[in-house]
Every structure is written in structure tokens, then in C-alpha cells.
N, C-alpha and C positions, 0 to 999 in steps of 0.2 A: 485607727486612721480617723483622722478630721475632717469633715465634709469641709469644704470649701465656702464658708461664712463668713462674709464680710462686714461684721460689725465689731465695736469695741466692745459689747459686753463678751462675759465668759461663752468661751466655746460652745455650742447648741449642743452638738453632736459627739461622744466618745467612745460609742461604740456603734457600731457600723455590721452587717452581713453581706459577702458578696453573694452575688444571684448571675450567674453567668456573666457579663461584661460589665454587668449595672453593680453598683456598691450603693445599697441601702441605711439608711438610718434604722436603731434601734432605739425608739423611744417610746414612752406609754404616749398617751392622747394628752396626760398634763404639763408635760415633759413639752411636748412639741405646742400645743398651744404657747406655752409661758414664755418658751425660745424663741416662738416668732413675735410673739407681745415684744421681745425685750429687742429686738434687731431694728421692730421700727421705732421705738423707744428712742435707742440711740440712735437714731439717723443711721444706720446702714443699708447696707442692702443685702439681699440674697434672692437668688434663681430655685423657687420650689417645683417640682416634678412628685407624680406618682406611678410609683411602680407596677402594674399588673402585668399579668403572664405577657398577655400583645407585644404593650412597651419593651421587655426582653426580648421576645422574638424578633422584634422591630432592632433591636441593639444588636444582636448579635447578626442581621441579615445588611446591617448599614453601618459600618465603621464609621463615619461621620456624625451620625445619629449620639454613636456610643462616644464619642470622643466628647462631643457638646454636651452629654450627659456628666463627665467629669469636673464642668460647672457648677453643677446642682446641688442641693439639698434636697437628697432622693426621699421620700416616705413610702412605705406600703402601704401595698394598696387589694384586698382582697385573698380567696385561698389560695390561689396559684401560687405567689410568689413566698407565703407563710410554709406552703408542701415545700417548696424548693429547698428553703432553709433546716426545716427538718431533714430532709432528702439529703442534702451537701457537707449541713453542718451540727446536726442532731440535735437542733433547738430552734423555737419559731420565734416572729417578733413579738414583742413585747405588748400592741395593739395594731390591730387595723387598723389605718388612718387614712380610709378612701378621702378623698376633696369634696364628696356630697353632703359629707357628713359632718366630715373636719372643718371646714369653710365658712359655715353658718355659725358653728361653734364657736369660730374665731372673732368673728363681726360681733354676737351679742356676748360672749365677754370682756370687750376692747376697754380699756380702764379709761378710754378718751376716745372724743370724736378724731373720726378717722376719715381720710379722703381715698374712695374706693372705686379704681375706675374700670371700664365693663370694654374690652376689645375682642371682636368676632362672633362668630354665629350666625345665622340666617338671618336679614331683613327683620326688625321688629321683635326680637325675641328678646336682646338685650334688656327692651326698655321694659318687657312685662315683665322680666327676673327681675328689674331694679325694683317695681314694684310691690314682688315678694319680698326681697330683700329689705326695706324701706319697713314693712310691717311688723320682720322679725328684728331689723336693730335700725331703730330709725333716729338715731343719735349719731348716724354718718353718715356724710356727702356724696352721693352717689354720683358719677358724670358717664353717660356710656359714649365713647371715643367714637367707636364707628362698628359694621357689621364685618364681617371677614370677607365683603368681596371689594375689586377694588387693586385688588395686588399692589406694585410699588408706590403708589398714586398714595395711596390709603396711608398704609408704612409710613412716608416720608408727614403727609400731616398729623400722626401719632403722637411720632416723634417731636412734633414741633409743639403738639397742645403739650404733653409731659414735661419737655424743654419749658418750658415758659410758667406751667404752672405741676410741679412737683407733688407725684399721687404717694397716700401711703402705700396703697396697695395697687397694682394692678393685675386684673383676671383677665387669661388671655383662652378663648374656645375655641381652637381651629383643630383641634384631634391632632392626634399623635402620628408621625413625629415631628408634624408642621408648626404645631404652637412652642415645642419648645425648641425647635430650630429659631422659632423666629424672634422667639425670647434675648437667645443665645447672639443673635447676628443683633436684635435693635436695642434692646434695655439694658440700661448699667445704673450708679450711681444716682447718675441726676436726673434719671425721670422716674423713679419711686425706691420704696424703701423694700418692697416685694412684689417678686415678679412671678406669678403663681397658672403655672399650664393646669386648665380644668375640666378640660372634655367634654361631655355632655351636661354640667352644670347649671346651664342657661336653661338648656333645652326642661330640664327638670325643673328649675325654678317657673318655668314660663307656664307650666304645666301640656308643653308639646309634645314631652315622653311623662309616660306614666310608672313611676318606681314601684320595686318588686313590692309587697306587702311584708309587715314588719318579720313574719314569721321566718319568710323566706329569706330574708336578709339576715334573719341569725343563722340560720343553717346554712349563711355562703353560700346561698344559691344566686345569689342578684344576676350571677351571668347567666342562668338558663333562664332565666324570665326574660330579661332582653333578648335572649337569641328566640324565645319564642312570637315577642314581641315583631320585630325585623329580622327574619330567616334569611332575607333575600340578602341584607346588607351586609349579617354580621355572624354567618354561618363558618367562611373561612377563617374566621380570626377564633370562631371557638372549636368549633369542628374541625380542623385542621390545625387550626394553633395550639390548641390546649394538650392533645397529646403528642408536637413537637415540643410543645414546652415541657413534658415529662420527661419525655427522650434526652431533650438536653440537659435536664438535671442530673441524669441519674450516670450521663455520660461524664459529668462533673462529678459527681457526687464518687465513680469509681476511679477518676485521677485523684480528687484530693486523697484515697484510703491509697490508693500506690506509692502517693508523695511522703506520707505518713506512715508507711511499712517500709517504706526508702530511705 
């Protein structure tokens, strides 16, 4: 299956894993860098999301969520959703491709300056990520749009600064499944070339959340460091989500062997 990419070059995506309602891309980290190089390249556009365990739970609890999700150009994102695929489909993806990681990547290997524009997040965070941002590839125009609060007031002058002046990229912070609902309902074509949901990215650039240490980040741990980090905040989505996200795989993973013995 073909993600849904809207440019003329060659197709990004040809091979795909489904993860409960969401259908992910399978691509290494060079693979998807050079695919999204080549979309704004040619003037297209496409809608990027990342997949973690959450995002799933969040798809499968909001059919609206998952439908808008059929927009996208899904990437993985972390070990939950890498288990799931072994669990369903007896192989993992090809790389992790979190947006903390992936994102930066993207900006300091960009073959040309690029116009990258910053929507959402708390008051002032935006503009100390541009800052980071600026020092690691400072060969691109940074514009940050506005903060996430503001609701349709905001929305509609967004849309008017992108209308008028055309971003390669726009990074959109309002967490899941609000940035990419709002992705879905306000960006197309003519107000950039990528329209990329990034979740706490700001917040990390800005240095307001502090990332796990490199260790823990290869042994997949990043989500107990944040939940130790914010208990209060993000204790349900791991504590509670993490082993419904098992449940649901495995609930999956014993239809597709019935489908398959059928």
C-alpha cells in the first residue's frame, strides 16, 4: 500500500506495516530523510505524523482521529509500536524515526535553504527552539506563526500568513490528536510543502523538558524517563496505555493467525 504522498517525484513509501487502525511507513532514517528532501523539492506537499503506542490507543478510541490519520505519512516512532509489528507481523520497522531526532536531521541535511515555519506550544518556547534550531542549520529561515493558544482567532491568521507567503515546512506542537486534527482540517497545498505533527519538540529544543540521556534512549527507554519526569501528567498514557496497547496487539496479532489458518 501507498501512503498518500502528494508529490511528482517517485512514490516515498512501498512498503507500509499496519499497527492496529494506523498503517505505518517502513523506511530506514535515509530512505525517509531523502523522501521528504525530494517532496519539497518538487513542490508538493504531504501531512507527516508519528506513530507511538499513545497515537494508536488515541486511533483506535477516536475513529475521526484514525480516519484523518489516512491522510498521512505515518513514521514510527519508538518500541511500542516496533513490539506491535513483531507481535502482528513477525518483523519490526526498519528504523526508528521519532521527530526529535528525525527533524534536526532533516533541517542540517537540507541540500538548500528552506523556509521553516514554528506553530504552537506554550508562550515563548517557539522562539527559544528557533534559536536552537538556527545554531544547528542556520542556512534556513525560521518564522514562528504563533503559540497554540488563541483557538480559531489564531487558525484563521495562520492560515492567512502561509496563504500569502508559502513555508517549506511547517512544525505544528499541540500533542496528539490535536495537531494532527488541525493539520488535517487547515493545511494543504498552498500553505507549505510539509506539514509535520511534532509534540513535544519545542519543548526539547527550548530546553523546558529535559531528554532522557543517550544510554537510555538506545535501550528504548525515553518513555520511563519522561513518565518519571511528569508522573502527574503522563502516567495514564503510559501506565495505563502501554499495557492496553499490548492487549491490543496481541488481540490483533491472534485475528491476523485465524485469518491465515482460514
Amino acid at each position: 500500500m501507498t501512503m498518500p504522498v502528494h508529490t511528482s517525484a517517485e512514490p516515498l513509501v512501498r512498503d507500509t506495516i499496519r499497527i492496529g487502525p494506523v498503517t505505518v511507513a517502513a523506511l530506514t532514517r535515509d530512505e525517509a530523510i531523502a523522501g521528504l528532501h525530494r517532496i519539497v523539492a518538487s513542490g508538493g506537499h504531504a501531512k507527516i505524523a508519528f506513530a507511538n503506542a499513545h497515537m494508536v490507543n488515541v486511533a483506535y478510541d477516536n475513529p475521526a482521529f484514525a480516519r484523518a490519520l489516512g491522510q498521512f505519512l505515518i513514521l514510527p516512532d519508538g518500541i511500542g509500536v516496533d513490539l506491535g509489528a513483531k507481535l502482528v507481523h513477525g518483523r519490526s520497522f526498519p528504523a526508528n524515526l521519532n521527530g526529535t531526532d528525525l527533524l534536526p536531521q532533516l533541517l542540517t541535511s537540507a541540500p538548500t535553504s528552506l523556509s521553516v515555519a514554528l506553530f504552537g506550544g506554550k508562550p515563548g518556547i517557539a522562539e527559544r527552539a528557533v534559536v536552537t534550531l538556527s545554531g544547528l542549520a542556520p542556512q534556513h529561515r525560521y518564522i514562528v506563526l504563533s503559540d497554540g493558544y488563541g483557538g480559531d482567532r489564531r487558525t484563521v491568521e495562520v492560515r492567512r500568513q502561509l496563504e500569502a507567503n508559502r513555508a517549506d515546512i511547517v512544525l505544528v506542537a499541540l500533542g496528539n490528536p490535536l495537531q494532527e486534527l488541525w493539520i488535517h482540517d487547515n493545511l494543504g497545498s498552498k500553505h507549505c510543502g510539509l506539514a509535520i505533527g511534532v509534540g513535544a519538540l519545542f519543548d526539547f529544543l527550548a530546553g523546558e523538558v529535559v531528554r532522557a540521556p543517550s544510554l537510555v534512549r538506545r535501550l528504548r527507554l525515553e518513555w520511563a524517563f519522561r513518565l518519571a519526569q511528569e508522573p502527574g501528567r503522563l502516567w495514564r498514557r503510559y501506565v495505563v496505555g502501554n499495557p492496553l496497547f499490548l492487549w491490543r496487539m496481541l488481540v490483533q496479532s491472534r485475528q491476523a493467525r485465524s485469518r491465515r489458518s482460514g
